[in-house]
C-alpha positions in Angstrom: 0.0 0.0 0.0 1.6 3.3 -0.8 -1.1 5.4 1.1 -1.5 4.0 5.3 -4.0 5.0 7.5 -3.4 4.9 11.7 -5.8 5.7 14.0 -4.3 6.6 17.7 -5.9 6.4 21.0 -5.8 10.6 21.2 -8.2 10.5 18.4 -5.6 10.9 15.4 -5.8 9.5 11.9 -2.5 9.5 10.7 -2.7 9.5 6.5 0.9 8.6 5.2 2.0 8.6 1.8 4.7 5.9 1.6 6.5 6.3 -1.3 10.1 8.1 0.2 12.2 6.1 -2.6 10.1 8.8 -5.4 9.9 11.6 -2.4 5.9 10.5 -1.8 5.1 11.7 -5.6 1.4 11.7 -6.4 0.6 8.9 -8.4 -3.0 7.8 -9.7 -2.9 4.4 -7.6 -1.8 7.1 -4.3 -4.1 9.8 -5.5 -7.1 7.2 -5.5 -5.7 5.4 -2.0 -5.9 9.0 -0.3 -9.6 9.6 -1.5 -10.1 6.3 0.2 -8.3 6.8 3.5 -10.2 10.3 3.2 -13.6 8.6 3.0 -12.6 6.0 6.0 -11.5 8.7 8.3 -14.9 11.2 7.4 -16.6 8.0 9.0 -14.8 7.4 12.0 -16.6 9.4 14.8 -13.5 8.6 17.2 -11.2 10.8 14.4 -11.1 14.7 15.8 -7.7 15.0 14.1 -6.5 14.2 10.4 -3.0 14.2 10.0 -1.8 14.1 6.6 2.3 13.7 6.0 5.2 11.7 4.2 7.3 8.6 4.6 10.8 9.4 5.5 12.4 11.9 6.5 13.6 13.6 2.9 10.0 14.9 1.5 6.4 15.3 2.4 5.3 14.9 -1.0 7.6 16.0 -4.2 4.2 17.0 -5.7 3.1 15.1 -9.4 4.4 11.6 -10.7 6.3 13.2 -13.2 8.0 9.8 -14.5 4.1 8.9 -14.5 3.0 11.9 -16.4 5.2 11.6 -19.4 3.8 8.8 -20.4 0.1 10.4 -20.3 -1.5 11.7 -23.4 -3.9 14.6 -23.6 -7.0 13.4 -22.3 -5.5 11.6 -19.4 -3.4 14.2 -18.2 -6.6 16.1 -17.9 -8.7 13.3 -15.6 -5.8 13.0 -13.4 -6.4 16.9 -13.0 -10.1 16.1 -12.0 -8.5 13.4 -9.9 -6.2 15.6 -8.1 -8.6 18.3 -7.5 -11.5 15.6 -6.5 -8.9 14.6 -3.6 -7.8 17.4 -2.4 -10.7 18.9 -2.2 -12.1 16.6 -0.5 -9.6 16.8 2.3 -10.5 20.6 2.6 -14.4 20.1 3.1 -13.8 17.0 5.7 -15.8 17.7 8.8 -12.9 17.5 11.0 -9.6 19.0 11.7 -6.7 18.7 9.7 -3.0 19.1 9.7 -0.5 18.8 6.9 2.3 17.1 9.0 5.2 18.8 6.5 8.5 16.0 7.2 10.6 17.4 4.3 10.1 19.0 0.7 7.0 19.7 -0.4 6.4 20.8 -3.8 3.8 21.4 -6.7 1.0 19.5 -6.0 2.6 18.1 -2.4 2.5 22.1 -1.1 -1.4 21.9 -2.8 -2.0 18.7 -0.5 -0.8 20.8 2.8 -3.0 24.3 1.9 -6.1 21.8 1.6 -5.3 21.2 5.1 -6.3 23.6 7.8 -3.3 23.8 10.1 0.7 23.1 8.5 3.5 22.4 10.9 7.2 21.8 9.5 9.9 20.4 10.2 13.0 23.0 10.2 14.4 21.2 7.0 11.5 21.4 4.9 11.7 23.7 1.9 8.3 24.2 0.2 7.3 26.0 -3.4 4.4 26.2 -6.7 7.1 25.5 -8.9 5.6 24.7 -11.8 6.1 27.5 -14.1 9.5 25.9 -14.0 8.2 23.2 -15.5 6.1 24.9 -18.2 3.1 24.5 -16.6 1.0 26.2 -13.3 -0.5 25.0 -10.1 -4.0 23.3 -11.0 -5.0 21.8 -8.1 -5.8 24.6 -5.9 -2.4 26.7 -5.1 -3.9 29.6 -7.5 -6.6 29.9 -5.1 -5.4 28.7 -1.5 -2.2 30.2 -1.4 -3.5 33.8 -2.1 -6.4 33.4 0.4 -3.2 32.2 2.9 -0.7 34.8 2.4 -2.4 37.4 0.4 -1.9 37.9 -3.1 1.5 39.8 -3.6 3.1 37.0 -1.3 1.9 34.0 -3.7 2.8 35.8 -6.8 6.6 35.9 -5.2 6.5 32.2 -4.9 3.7 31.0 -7.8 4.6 33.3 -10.4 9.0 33.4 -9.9 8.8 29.2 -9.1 10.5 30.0 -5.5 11.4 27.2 -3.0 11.1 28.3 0.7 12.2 27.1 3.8 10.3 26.5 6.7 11.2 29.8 9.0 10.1 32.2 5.8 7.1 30.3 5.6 6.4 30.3 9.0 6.9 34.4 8.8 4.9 34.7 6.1 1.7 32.4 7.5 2.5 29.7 5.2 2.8 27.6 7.8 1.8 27.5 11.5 4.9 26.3 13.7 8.7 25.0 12.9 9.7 21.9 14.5 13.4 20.6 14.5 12.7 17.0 13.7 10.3 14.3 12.7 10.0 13.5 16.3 8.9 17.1 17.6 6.4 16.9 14.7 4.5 14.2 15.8 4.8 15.9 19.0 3.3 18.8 17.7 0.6 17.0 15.9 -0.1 15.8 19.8 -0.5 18.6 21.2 -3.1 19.9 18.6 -5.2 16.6 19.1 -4.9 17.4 22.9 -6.5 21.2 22.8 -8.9 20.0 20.1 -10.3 17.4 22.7 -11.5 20.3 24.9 -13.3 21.4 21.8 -16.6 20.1 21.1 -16.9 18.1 17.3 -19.4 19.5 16.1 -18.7 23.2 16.7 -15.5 22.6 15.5 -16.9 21.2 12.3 -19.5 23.9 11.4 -17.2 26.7 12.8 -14.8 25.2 10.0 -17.9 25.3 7.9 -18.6 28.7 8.0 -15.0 30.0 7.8 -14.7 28.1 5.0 -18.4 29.0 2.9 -18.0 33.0 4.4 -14.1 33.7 3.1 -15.4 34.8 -0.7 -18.8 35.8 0.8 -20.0 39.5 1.0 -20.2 40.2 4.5 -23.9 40.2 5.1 -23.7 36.6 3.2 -20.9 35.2 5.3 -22.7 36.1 8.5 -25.8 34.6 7.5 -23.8 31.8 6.8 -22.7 32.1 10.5 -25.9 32.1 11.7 -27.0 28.9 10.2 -23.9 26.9 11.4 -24.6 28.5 14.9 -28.4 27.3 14.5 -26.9 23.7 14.5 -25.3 23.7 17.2 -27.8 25.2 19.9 -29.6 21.4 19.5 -26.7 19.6 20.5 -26.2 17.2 23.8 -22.5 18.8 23.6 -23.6 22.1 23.8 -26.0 21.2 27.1 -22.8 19.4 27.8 -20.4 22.7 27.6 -22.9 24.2 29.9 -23.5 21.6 32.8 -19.5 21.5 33.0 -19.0 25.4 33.4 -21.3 25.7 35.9 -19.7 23.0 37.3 -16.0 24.0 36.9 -14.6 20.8 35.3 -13.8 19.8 31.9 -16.4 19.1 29.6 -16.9 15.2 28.1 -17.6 16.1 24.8 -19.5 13.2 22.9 -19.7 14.6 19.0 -23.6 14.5 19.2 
């Protein structure tokens, strides 16, 4: 299998591409495994945390099977692009957290992969770029779109429109990325101690608060805040939400169930 799924007892799915002797390039056979493992984890009520990275410790994902591409004509080229885009977005509209867990390079469509995610924590040694101009081609599986909404628009013309390869510390300035690890180790650490402040959050607010960040960004505002009113709406029913009361009144932590 060159895409693995692990569940932990914190309520992490870990989503691994394992390919590190082609620096976890996107392949059809991975592209399709990871719109599987997506599927699985969407229907796991025990997931609060998707954690998306690479095998090894050299790249996160290298972006396209390029070897794989060359032999592509026309037509296919352009379903794996309906592929691509199929997946990743996918990822962005799951109804749980996710984090692109960045363990090395992470180019073209491997830096797409990490902007569908809504957190990014990298290791110090990771170096990350839309290089595709370079390549005679452009992003086309999102970074046109993310990466402006992420960094604003002068920002990602620097990198989308130039090809430039960035290391972890300028992306972390920049709001590329969240936090800067040194090692593989402190990454998974990291990923931790996101699962652990997400379990004081209740599942379902987390999931249509992601909701209406996500349907309000392009919105007027008068459209995104009705938006926000009808994710609030669903959340007043909730057993968590008489749940979050009982335990403030009561001054302990709240046992959150996801119903």
């Amino acid at each position: 299998m060159s895409v693995t799924v692990t569940s932990t007892a914190n309520g992490v799915a870990w989503i691994t591409i394992d390919r590190p002797d082609v620096m976890n390039a996107l392949s059809g056979e991975v592209l399709h495994l990871l719109e599987d493992a997506l599927a699985v984890v969407a229907s796991d009520a025990n997931v609060r945390l998707v954690a998306v990275t690479g095998a090894g410790d050299r790249a996160f994902s290298a972006g396209a099977d390029l070897k794989e591409r060359r032999g592509m004509d026309a037509a296919q080229t352009r379903e794996r692009i309906v592929l691509i885009n199929r997946t990743f977005d996918a990822l962005a509209a799951l109804p749980r957290a996710t984090v692109a867990a960045v363990n090395g390079i992470a180019f073209g469509g491997g830096l797409e992969l990490a902007l569908a995610c809504d957190f990014r924590i990298a290791v110090a040694s990771a170096q990350l770029g839309l290089t595709e101009v370079r390549l005679g081609i452009m992003p086309g599986a999102g970074g046109t779109q993310r990466l402006p909404r992420l960094i604003g628009a002068a920002r990602a013309k620097e990198m989308i429109l130039l090809g430039r390869r960035i290391d972890a510390e300028r992306a972390r300035q920049i709001g590329l990325v969240g936090q800067v690890v040194p090692d593989r180790a402190a990454l998974r650490a990291a990923v931790d101690a996101l699962a652990e402040e997400l379990a004081g959050c209740a599942p379902i607010s987390v999931a249509k608060a992601k909701e209406a960040i996500d349907r309000g960004l392009d919105a007027e505002l008068a459209a995104g805040l009705a938006v926000e009113r009808e994710c609030y709406q669903a959340t007043l029913a909730t057993e968590d939400r008489n749940e979050g009361l009982r335990a403030f009144a009561e001054k302990r932590p709240p046992r959150y169930q996801g119903k």
